[in-house]
DRENKOL-586912 format. One record per residue (C-alpha): residue in one letter; residue number from 0; z, y, x. Coordinates in steps of 0.25 Angstrom, whole numbers, plus 2048, in hexadecimal, padded with zeros to 3 digits. Last residue first. Example, Ala and Ser with C-alpha at 12.3 -4.5 7.8 and 13.67 -1.06 7.14 Angstrom:
BEGIN
SITE	S	1	81D	7FC	837
SITE	A	0	81F	7EE	831
This chain:
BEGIN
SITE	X	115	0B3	95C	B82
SITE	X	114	0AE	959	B73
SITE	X	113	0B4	950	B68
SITE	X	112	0AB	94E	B5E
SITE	X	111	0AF	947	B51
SITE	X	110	0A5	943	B47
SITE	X	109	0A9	93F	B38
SITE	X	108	0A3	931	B32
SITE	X	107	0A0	92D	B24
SITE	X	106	0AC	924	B23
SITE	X	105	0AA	917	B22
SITE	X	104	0AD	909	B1A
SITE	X	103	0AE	8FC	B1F
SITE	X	102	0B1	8F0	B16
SITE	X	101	0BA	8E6	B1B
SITE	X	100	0BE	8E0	B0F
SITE	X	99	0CB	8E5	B0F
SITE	X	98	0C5	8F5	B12
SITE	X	97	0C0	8FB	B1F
SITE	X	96	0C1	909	B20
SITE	X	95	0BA	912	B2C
SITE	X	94	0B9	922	B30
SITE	X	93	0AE	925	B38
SITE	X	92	0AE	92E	B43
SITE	X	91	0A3	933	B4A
SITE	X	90	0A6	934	B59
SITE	X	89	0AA	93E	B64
SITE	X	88	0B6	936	B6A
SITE	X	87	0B0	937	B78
SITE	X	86	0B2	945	B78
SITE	X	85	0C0	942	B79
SITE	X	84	0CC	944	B6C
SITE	X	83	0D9	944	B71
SITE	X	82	0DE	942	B64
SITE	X	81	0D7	93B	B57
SITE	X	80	0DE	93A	B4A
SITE	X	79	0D8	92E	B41
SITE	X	78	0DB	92D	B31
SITE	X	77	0DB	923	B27
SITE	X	76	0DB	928	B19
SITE	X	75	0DD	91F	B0D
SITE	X	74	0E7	929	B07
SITE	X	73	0F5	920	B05
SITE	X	72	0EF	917	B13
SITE	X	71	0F0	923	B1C
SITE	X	70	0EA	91E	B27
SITE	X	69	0EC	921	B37
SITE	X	68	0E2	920	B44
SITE	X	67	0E7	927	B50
SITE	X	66	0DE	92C	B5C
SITE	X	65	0E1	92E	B6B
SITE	X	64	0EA	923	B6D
SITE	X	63	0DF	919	B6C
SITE	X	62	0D2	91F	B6B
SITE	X	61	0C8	919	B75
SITE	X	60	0CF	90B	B73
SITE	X	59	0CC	90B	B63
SITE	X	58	0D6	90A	B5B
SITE	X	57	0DD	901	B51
SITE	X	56	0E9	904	B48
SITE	X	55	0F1	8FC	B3F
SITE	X	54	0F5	904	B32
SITE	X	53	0F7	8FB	B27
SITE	X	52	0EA	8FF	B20
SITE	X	51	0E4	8FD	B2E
SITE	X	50	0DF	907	B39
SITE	X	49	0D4	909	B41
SITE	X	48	0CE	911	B4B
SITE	X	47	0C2	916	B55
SITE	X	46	0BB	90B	B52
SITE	X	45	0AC	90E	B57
SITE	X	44	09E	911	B52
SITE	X	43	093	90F	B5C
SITE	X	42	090	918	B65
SITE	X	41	084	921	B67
SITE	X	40	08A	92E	B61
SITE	X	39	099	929	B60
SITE	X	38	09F	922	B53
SITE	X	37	0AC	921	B4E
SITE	X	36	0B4	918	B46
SITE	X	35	0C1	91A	B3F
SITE	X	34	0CB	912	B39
SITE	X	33	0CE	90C	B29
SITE	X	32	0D4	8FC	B29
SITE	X	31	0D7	8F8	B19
SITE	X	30	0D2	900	B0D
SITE	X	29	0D0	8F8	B01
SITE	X	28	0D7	8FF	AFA
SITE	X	27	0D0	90B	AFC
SITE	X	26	0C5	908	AF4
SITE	X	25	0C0	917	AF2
SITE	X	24	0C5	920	AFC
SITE	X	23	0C9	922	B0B
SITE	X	22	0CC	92D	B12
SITE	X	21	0CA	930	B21
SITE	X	20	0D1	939	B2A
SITE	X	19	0CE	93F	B38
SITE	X	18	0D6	946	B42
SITE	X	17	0D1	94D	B4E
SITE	X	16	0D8	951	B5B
SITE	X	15	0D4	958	B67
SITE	X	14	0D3	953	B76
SITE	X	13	0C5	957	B77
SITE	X	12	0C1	961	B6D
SITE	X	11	0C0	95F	B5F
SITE	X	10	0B3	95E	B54
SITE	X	9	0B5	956	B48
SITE	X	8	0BC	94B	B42
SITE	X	7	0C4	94C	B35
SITE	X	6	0C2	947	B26
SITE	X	5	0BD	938	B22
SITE	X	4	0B9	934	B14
SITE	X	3	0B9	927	B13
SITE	X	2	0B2	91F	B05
SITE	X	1	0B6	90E	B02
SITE	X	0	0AF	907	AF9
């Protein structure tokens, strides 16, 4: 088993920044891809970003070169920093692991509102 804790999110302006971490614990060695999911009122819940334990990337269209995923593989934490954040980024967060045997785990979610 796998336990996130994530950290961050919050209330910013339009064109602000935010920056969010997530910890994980437990069976930590068998961590492999950790990312970040959000989820809109009404929406279904979307990739927002991904990253491997060797540190390839994968973002969504809507966030590319706005949004930067990294990992700290020494302390299990993956992070997400978010510029130029649009109202249209207003979303709860969730952070994501998926272990070697392709066992998802999730965070319990962080809402970010972006007003305009």
């Amino acid at each position: 088993q796998v336990q996130l804790v994530e950290s961050g999110g919050g209330l910013v302006q339009a064109g602000g920044s935010l920056r969010f971490s997530c910890a994980a614990s437990g069976s930590i060695f068998n961590i492999n891809r950790m990312g970040w999911y959000r989820q809109a009122p009404g929406k279904q819940r979307e990739l927002v970003a991904t990253i491997t334990l060797g540190g390839s990337t994968n973002y969504a269209d809507s966030v590319l070169g706005r949004f930067t995923i990294s990992r700290d593989n020494a302390k299990n934490t993956v992070y997400l920093q978010m510029n130029s954040l649009k109202p249209e980024d207003t979303a709860v967060y969730y952070c994501w692991v998926q272990d070697n045997y392709y066992v998802d785990y999730w965070g319990q979610g962080t809402q970010v509102t972006v007003s305009s």
